[in-house]
C-alpha positions as CSV (number, residue, x, y, z in Angstrom):
1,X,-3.5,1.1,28.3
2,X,-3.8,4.8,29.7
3,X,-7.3,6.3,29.5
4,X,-5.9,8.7,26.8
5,X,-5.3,5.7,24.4
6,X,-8.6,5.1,25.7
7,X,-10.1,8.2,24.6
8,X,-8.0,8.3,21.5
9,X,-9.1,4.5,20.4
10,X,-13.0,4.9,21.1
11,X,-13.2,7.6,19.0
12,X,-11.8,6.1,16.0
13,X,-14.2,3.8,17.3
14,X,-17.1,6.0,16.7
15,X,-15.7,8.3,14.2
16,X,-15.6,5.4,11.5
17,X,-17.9,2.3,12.5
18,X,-20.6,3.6,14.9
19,X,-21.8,6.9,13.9
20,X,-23.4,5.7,10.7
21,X,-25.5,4.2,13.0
22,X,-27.4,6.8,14.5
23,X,-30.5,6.5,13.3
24,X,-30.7,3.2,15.5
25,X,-29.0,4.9,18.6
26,X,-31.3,7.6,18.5
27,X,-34.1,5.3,18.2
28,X,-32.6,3.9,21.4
29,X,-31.8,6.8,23.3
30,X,-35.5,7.8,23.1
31,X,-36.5,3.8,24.5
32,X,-34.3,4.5,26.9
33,X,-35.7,7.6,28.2
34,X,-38.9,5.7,28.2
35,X,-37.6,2.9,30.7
36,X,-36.2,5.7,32.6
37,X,-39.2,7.8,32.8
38,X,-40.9,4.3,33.6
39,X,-38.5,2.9,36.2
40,X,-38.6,6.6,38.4
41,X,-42.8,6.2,37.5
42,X,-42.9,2.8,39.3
43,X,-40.9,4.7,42.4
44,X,-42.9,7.7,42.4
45,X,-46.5,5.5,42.6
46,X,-45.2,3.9,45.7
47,X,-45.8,7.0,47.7
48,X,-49.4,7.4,46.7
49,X,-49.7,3.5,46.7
50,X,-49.3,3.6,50.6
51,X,-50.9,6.8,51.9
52,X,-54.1,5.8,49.3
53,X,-54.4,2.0,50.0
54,X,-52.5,1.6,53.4
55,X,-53.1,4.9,55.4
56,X,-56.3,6.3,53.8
57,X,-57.5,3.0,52.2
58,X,-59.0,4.7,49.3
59,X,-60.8,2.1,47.6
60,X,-61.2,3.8,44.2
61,X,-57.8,3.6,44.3
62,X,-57.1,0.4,45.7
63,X,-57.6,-0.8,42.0
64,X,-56.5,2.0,39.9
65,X,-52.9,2.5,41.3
66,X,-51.4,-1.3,40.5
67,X,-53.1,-1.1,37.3
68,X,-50.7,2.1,36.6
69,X,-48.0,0.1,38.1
70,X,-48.3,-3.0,35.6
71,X,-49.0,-0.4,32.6
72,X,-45.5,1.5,34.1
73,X,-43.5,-2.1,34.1
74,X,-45.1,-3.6,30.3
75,X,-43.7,-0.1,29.2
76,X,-40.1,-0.1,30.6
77,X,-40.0,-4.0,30.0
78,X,-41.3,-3.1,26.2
79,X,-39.3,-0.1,25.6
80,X,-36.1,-1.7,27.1
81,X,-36.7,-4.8,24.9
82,X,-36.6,-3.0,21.4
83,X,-34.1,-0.7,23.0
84,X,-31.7,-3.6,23.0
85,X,-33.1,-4.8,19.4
86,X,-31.7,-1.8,18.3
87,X,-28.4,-1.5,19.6
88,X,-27.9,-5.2,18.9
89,X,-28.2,-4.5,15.8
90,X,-26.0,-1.6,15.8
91,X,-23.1,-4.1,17.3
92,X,-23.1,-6.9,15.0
93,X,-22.8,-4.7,12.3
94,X,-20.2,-3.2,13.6
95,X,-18.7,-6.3,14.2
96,X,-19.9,-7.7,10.9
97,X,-18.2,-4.4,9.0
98,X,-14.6,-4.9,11.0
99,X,-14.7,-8.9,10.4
100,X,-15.2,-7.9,6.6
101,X,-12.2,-5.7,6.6
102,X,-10.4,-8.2,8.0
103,X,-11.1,-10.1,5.3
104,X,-10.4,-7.8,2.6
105,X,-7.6,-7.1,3.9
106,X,-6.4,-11.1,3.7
107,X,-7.6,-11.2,0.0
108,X,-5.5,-7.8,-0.8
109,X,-2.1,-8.2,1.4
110,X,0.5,-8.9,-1.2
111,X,1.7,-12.5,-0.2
112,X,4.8,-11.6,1.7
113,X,3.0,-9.3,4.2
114,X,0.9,-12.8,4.7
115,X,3.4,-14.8,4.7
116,X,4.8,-12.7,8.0
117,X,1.7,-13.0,10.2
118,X,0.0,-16.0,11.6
119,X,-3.0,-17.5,10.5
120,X,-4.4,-18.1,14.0
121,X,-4.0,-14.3,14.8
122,X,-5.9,-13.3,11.7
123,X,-9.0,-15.7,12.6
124,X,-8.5,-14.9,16.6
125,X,-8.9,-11.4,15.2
126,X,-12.2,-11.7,12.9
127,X,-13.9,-14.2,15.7
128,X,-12.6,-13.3,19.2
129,X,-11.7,-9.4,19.0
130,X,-14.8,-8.8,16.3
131,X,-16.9,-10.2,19.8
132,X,-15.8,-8.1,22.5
133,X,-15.9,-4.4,20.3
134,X,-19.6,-5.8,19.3
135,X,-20.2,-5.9,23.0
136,X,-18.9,-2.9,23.6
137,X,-21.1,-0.9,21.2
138,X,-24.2,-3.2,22.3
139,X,-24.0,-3.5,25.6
140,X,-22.0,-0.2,26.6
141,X,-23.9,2.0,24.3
142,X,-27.0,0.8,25.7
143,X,-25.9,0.4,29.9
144,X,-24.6,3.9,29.4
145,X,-27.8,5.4,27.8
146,X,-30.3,3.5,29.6
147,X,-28.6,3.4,32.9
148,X,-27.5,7.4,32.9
149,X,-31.5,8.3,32.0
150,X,-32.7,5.7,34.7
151,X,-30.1,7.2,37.2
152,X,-30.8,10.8,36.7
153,X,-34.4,10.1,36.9
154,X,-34.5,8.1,40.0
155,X,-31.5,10.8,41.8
156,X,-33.9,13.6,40.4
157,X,-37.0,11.7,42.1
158,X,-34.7,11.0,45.0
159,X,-34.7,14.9,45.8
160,X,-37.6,15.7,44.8
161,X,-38.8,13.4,48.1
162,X,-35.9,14.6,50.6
163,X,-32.6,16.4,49.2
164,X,-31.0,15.4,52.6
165,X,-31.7,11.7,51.9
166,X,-30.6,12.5,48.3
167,X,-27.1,13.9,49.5
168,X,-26.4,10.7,51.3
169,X,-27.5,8.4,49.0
170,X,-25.4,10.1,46.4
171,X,-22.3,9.8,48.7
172,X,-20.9,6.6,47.6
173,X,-21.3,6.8,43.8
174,X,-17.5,8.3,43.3
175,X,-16.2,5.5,44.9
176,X,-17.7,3.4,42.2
177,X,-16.6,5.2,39.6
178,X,-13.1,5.3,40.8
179,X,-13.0,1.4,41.3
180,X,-14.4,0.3,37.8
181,X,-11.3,2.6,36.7
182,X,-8.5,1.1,38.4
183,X,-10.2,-2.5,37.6
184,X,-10.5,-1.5,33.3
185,X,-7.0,-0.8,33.2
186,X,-6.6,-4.2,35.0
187,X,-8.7,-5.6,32.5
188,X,-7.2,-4.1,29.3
189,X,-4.0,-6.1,30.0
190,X,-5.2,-9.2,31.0
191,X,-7.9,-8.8,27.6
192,X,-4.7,-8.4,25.2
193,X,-2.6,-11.6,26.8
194,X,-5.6,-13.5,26.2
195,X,-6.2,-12.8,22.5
196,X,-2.8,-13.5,21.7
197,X,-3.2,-16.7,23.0
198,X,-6.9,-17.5,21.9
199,X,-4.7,-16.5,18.3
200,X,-1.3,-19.1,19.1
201,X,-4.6,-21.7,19.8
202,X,-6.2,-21.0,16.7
203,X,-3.1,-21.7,14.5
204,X,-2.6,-24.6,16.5
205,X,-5.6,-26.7,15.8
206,X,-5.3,-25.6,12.1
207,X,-1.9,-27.0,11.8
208,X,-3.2,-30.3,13.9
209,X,-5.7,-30.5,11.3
210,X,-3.0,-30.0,8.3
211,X,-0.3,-32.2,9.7
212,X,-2.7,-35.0,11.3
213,X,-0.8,-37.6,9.1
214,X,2.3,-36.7,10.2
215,X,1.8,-36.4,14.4
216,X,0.5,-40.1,13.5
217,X,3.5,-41.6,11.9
218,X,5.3,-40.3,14.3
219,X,3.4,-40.7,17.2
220,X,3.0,-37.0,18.4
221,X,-0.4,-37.3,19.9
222,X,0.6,-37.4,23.7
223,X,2.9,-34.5,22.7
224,X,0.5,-32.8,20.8
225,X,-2.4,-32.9,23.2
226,X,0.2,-31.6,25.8
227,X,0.6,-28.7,23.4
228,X,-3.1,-28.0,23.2
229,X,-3.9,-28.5,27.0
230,X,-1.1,-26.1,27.7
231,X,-2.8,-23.7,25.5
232,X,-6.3,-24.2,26.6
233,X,-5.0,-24.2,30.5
234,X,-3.5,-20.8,29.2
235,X,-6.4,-19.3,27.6
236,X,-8.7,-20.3,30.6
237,X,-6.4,-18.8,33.1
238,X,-6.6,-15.3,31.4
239,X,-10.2,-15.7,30.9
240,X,-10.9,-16.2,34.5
241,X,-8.8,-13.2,35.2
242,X,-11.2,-11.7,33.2
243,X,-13.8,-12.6,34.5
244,X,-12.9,-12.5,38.3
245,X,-12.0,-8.5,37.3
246,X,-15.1,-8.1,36.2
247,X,-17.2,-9.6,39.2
248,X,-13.9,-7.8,41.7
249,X,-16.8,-5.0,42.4
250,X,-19.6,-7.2,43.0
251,X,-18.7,-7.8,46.6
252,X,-17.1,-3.8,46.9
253,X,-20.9,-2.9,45.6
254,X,-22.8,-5.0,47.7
255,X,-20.9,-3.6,51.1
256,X,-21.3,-0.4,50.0
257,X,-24.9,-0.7,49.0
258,X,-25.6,-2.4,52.3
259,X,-23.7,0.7,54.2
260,X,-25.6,3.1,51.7
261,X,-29.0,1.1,53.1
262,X,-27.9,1.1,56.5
263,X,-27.0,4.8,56.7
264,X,-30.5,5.4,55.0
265,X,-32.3,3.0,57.3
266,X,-30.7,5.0,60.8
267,X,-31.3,9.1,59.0
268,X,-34.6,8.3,57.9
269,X,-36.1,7.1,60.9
270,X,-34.7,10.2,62.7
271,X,-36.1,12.2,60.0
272,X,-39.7,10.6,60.6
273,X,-39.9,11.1,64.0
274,X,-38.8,14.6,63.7
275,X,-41.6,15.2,61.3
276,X,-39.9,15.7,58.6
277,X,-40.6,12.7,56.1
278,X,-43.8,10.5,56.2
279,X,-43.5,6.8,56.3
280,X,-45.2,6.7,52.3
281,X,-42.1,9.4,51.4
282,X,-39.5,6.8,52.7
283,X,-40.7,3.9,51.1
284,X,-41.1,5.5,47.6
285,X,-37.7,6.7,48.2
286,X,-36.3,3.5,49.1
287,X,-38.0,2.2,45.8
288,X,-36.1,5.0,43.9
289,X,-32.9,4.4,45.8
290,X,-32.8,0.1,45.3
291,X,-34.1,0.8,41.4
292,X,-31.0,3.3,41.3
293,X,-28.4,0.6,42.6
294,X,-28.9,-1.6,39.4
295,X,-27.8,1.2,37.0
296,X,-25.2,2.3,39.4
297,X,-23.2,-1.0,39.0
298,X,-24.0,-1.3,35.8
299,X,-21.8,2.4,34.9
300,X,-19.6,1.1,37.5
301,X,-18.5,-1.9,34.9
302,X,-18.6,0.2,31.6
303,X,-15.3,1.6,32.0
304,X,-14.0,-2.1,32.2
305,X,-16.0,-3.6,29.3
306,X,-14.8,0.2,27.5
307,X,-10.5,-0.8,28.0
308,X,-11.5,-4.8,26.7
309,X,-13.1,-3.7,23.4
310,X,-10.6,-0.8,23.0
311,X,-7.9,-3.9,23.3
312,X,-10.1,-6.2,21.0
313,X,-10.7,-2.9,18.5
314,X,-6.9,-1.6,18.5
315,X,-5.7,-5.1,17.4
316,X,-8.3,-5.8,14.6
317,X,-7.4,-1.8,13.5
318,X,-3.7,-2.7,13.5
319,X,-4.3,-5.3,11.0
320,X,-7.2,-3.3,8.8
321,X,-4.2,-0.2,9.0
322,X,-1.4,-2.5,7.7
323,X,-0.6,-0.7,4.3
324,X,-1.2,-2.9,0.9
325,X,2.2,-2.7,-1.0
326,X,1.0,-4.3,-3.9
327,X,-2.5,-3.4,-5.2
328,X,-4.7,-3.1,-8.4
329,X,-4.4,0.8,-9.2
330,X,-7.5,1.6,-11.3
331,X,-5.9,4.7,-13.1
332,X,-3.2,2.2,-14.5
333,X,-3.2,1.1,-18.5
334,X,-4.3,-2.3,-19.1
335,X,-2.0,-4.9,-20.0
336,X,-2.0,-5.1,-24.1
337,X,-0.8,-8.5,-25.2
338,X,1.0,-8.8,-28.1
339,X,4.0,-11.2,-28.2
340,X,4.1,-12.5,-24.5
341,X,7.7,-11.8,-24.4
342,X,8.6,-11.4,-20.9
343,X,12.0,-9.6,-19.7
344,X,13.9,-9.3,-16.5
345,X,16.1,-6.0,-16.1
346,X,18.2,-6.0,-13.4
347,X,16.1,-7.3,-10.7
348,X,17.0,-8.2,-7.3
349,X,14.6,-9.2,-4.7
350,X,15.6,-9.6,-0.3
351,X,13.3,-11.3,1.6
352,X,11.9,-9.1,4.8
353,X,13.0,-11.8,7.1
354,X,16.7,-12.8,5.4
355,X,19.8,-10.6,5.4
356,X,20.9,-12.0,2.1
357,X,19.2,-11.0,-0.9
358,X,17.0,-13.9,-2.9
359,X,18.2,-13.0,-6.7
360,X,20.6,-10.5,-7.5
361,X,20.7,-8.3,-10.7
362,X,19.3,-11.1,-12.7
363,X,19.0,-10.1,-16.7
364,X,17.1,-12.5,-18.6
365,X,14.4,-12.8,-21.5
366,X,11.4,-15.2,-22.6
367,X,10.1,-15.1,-25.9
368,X,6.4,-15.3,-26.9
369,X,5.1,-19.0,-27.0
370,X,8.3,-20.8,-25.5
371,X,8.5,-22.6,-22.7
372,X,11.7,-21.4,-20.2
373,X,13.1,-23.6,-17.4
374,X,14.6,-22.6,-14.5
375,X,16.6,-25.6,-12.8
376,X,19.2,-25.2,-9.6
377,X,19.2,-26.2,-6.0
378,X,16.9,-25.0,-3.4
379,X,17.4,-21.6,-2.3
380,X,19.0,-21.1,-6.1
381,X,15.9,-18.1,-6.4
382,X,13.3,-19.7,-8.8
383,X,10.4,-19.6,-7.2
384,X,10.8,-15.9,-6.0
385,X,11.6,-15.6,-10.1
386,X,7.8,-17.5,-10.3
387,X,6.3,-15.3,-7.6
388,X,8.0,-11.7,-9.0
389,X,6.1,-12.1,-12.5
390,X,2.5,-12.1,-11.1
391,X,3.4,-9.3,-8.6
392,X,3.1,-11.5,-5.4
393,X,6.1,-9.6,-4.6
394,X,7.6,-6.7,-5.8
395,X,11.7,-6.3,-6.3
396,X,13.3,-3.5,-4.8
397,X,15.4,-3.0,-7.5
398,X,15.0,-3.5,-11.4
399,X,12.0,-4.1,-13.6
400,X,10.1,-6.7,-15.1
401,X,8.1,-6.4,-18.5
402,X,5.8,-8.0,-20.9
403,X,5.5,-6.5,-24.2
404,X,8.0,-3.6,-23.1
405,X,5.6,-2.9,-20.8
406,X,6.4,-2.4,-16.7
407,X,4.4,-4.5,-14.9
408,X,4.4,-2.2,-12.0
409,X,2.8,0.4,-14.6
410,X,-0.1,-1.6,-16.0
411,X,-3.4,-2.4,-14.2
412,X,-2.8,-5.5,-11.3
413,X,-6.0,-7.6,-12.4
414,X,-5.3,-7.2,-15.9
415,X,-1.7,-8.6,-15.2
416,X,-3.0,-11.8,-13.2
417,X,-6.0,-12.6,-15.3
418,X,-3.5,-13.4,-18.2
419,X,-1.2,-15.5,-15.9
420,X,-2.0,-18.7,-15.1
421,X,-0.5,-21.0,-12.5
422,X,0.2,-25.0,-11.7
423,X,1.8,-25.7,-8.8
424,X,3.1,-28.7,-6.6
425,X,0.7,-27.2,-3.7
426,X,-2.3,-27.2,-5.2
427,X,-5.1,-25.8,-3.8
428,X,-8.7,-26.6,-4.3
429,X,-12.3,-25.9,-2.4
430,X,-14.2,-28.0,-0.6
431,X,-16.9,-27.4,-3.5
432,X,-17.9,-29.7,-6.2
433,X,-15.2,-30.7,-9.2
434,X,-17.7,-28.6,-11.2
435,X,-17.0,-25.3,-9.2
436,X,-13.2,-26.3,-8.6
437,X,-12.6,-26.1,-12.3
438,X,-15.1,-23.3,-13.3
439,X,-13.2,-21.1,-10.6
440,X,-11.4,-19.6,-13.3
441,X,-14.2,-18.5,-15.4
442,X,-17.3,-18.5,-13.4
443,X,-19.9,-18.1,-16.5
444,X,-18.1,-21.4,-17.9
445,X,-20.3,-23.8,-20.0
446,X,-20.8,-27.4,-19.3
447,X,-19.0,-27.6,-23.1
448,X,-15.9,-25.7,-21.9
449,X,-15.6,-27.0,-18.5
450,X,-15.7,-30.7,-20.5
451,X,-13.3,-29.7,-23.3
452,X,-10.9,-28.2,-20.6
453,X,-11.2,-31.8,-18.6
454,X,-10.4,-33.4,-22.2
455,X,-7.1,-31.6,-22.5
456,X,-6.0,-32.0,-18.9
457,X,-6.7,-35.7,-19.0
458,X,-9.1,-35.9,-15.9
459,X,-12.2,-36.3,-17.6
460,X,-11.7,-40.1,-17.9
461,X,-11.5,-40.6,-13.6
462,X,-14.3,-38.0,-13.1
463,X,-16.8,-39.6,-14.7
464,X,-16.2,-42.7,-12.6
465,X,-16.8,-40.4,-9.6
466,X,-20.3,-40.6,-7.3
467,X,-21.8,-37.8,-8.7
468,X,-19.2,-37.0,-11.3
469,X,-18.8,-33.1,-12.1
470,X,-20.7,-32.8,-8.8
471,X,-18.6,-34.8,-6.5
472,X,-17.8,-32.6,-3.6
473,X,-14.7,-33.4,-3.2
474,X,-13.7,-32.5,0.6
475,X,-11.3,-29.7,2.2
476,X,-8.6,-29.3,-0.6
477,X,-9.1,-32.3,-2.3
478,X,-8.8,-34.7,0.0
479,X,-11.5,-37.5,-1.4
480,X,-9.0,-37.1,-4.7
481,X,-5.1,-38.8,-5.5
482,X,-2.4,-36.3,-6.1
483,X,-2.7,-36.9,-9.6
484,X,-6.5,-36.4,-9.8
485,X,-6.0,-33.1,-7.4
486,X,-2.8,-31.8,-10.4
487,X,-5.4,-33.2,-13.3
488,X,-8.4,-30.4,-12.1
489,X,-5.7,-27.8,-11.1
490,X,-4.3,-28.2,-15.3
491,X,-7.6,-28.1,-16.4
492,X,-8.6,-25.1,-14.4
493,X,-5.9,-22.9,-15.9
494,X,-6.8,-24.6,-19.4
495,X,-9.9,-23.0,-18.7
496,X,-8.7,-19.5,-18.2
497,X,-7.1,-19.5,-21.5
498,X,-3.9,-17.0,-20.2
499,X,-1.2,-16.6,-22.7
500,X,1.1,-17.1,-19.9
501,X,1.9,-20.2,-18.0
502,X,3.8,-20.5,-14.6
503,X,4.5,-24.6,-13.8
504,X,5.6,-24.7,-10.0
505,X,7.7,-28.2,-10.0
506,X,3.8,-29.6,-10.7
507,X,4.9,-32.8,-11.1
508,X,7.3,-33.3,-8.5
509,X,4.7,-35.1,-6.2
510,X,3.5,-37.6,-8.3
511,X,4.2,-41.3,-9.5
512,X,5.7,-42.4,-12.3
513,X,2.3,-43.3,-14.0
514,X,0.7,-40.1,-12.7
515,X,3.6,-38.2,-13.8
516,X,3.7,-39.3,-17.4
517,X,-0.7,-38.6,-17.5
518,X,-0.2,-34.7,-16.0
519,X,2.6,-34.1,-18.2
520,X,0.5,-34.6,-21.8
521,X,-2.3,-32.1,-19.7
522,X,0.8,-29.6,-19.2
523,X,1.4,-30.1,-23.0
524,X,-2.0,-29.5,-24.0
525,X,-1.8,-26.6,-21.4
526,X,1.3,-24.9,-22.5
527,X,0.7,-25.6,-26.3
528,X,1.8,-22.1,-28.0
529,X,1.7,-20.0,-25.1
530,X,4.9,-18.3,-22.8
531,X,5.9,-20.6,-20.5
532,X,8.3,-20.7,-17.3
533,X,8.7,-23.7,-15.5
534,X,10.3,-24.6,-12.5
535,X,11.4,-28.5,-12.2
536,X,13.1,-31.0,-9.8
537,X,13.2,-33.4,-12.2
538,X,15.2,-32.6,-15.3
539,X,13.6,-35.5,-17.1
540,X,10.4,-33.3,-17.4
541,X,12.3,-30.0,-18.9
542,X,14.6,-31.4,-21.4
543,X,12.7,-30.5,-24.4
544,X,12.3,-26.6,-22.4
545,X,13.1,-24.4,-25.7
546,X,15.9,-22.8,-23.0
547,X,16.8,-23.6,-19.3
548,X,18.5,-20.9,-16.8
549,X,20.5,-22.6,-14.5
550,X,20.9,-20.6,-10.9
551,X,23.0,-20.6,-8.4
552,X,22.8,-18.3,-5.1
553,X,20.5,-15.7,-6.3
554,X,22.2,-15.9,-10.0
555,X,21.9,-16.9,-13.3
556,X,25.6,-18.9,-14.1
557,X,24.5,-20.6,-17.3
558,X,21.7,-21.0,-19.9
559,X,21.4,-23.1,-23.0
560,X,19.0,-26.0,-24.6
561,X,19.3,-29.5,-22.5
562,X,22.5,-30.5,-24.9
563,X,24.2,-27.4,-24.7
564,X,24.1,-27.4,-20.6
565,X,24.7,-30.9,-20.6
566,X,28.1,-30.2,-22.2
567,X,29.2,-27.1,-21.1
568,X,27.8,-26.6,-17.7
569,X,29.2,-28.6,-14.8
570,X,26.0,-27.6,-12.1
571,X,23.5,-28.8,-14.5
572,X,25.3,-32.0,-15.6
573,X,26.3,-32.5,-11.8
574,X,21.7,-32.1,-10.8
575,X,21.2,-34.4,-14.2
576,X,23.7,-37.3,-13.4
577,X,22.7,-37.2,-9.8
578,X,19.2,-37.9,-10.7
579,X,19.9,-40.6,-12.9
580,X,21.3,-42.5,-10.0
């Protein structure tokens, strides 16, 4: 990273997250003047702490003096203590603000834009990036006010003792500055290697967790582990590089403090036996001069802490700058239901990561309060048919209406909140069966949530549960069957009450027992309302008031069950094969 993009990136930085803050950072600035008014203070009493009580042996002020110096170091230690309560505060909120962006921008991406980035880069982004620009607005806000102050304090204390001690002194500080640069730039690479793999980690162990059946079965732990101790060996490499750039200057600072001490050590005994400083003078000044080594290295390190939140801060902005294709546009109609008849117009869909397109030109219509199949082989287009309607995705070409109405020109929550959806994945909280279900309608009573359980057949196995409707029920279901897990999901949309119903092969998972249970729930569900359903098994759609058959992107036939059983060849050829 150049120190343009530097420049270019802190002041975004500033611009949008930090200078709502400055209430707090003034607050600061003024405690920081304080410890740096009290650091030079504690200097400055040294010279009148040796002539008085050493030299003159004033005992009046024998007493007095190190009572000034303890009231000098509560007052630094107190001011620098809320000092960093403030800025603190001023970081995590920072943080806190870009880690909710993150997530907003997760719950509005449309789906494909999702479906294109990994889930360990978005949680590597909200917990390791959100870390290191929070210490970069904590820490280097504060070093840089605090330690400029204290620096230009002690410098300005430094010549007010002996300018020509204060020109030496001074001497070595460029080289500081230019080292900390050369090592940031260092450190801004090294920073952006390691968060993408702190992000390929992160994905990792959540699909350990999801797939811990499978590595078992098939006896993937060695190879597994392998996997994650490559990763981890990985990450800790980087880290130390880190790391090891950061302490690279200790050792540079300590030679060139103990040359800078040295050099001091030889000039000012010439100086006092030439008359020209007193012995008090020089050891006040070589209070001010160690005091002014600690804020030294600290503004030599700022730069490098600067170019590893810029890193951090530049990848959380490219995800919180990715554009949302598909949102809810507030100056939009709302969706007036009528009929529920739903109609495809020439609509053709690609996939951003396929050549080919997914459906091409498809022309089809669902009338109000029938239920519509769509049957063909995988890849045939029916789920991205499923997907288009709710406006997961959007088709490049063609529209898609309900009531004559343009689904791209109508309100996006008022679209969704009269869809609802079943599907073969089904996807439940690690919350109570109680708050599962009621996720649909959140002001639910205890009489609809058990009328809703009636009608999706599950009310039967929940009352058998521990705690019944407040059975936690573990991450996505897992203390629950498939068919219990399909049961809640059914009676959750039964809850909504949407006129329109999308059934996502919901039964394909499912034994024959549990199959025969959730299909009387999906009659219960889909009783009267507009219906599409897509089905493996044919046995489950026969009595579908139309079925589309697809082939390649294509509709090539559609008719009742009979009808395609007798006059189209693909949908006798996926009936008779499942009959087998």
């Amino acid at each position: 990273m150049e120190f343009k993009e530097l420049k270019i990136i802190l002041k975004r930085l500033y611009y949008e997250y930090v200078r709502k803050h400055l209430k707090r950072i003034f607050v600061a600035l003024i405690l920081s003047i304080l410890v740096a008014g009290s650091t030079s203070g504690i200097a400055w009493l040294l010279d009148p702490a040796v002539k008085k009580i050493f030299i003159d042996q004033d005992k009046t002020l024998a007493w007095l003096i190190p009572i000034v110096i303890i009231v000098a170091f509560a007052a630094k230690g107190l001011s620098l203590y809320f000092a960093r309560i403030n800025i603190i505060k001023v970081g995590e909120e920072v943080s806190g603000e870009l880690q909710k962006k993150v997530a907003l921008n997760i719950l509005n991406s449309d789906i494909q834009t999702l479906e294109s980035r990994h889930s360990g880069k978005y949680i590597s982004n909200v917990m390791f990036d959100s870390i290191r620009v929070q210490n970069l607005v904590s820490t280097g806000v504060l070093n840089i006010m605090k330690d400029s102050f204290s620096l230009i304090a002690l410098v300005s204390l430094m010549f007010y003792q002996n300018w020509k001690l204060a020109l030496f002194a001074i001497l070595m500080m460029p080289l500081a500055g230019g080292l900390a640069k050369r090592l940031g730039k260092r450190i801004s690479k090294v920073a952006h290697q390691a968060g993408e793999i702190s992000g390929k980690l992160t994905t990792f162990l959540t699909e350990i967790f999801q797939g811990s059946k499978i590595i078992r079965i098939y006896q993937k732990e060695n190879f597994e582990a392998n996997k994650a101790e490559s990763l981890v060996d990985e990450l800790v490499k980087k880290n130390v590089k880190i790391k090891s750039v950061h302490i690279r200057a200790t050792p540079i600072m300590e030679i060139l403090t103990g040359i800078m001490i040295a050099g001091f050590i030889f000039y000012s005994g010439k100086l006092i036996s030439n008359g020209e400083l007193t012995v008090n003078s020089f050891f006040s000044f070589l209070a001010a001069m160690m005091l002014a080594y600690q804020p030294v290295r600290s503004l030599a390190t700022i730069n490098m802490i600067a170019y590893e939140g810029a890193v951090s801060f530049r990848r959380i902005a490219k995800i919180i700058d990715t554009p949302i294709n598909i949102k809810n546009d507030k100056d939009l109609p709302n969706l007036e239901i009528r009929n529920t008849d739903i109609k495809f117009k020439n609509v053709t869909f690609k996939y951003d990561v396929s050549n080919s397109k997914a459906i091409k030109k498809i022309n089809f219509e669902i009338k109000g309060g029938s239920m519509v199949a769509l049957v063909g082989h995988s890849g045939a287009g029916k789920s991205t048919i499923l997907n288009l309607l709710p406006r997961f995705y959007d088709p490049q070409e063609g529209n898609i209406e309900i009531d004559d109405q343009d689904i791209k020109k109508i309100k996006l929550n008022s679209l969704r909140e009269n869809i609802s959806l079943v599907s073969q994945d089904i996807i439940l909280f690690d919350d109570t069966v109680r708050n599962n279900i009621a996720y649909a309608k959140n002001n639910a009573s205890n009489e609809e949530i058990l009328s809703a359980c009636k009608f999706a057949a599950a009310d039967e196995f929940i009352q058998k549960l521990p705690s019944k409707f407040e059975t936690v029920i573990g991450e996505n279901g897992t203390r629950l069957s498939g068919g219990q897990k399909q049961r809640i999901s059914i009676a959750r949309a039964i809850l909504k009450e949407s006129p329109i119903i999308l059934l996502d092969e919901a039964t394909s998972s499912l034994d024959a027992d549990s199959e025969e249970i959730v299909q009387n729930a999906i009659l219960n569900l889909t009783k009267n309302k507009t219906t599409l359903v897509i089905a493996h098994r044919l046995s489950t759609i026969h009595k579908s008031d139309k079925i589309f058959v697809m082939k390649n992107g294509d509709i090539i036939e559609s008719g009742n069950h009979e009808c395609l059983i007798n006059n189209c060849k693909e949908y006798k050829s996926l009936y008779e094969k499942q009959l087998r």
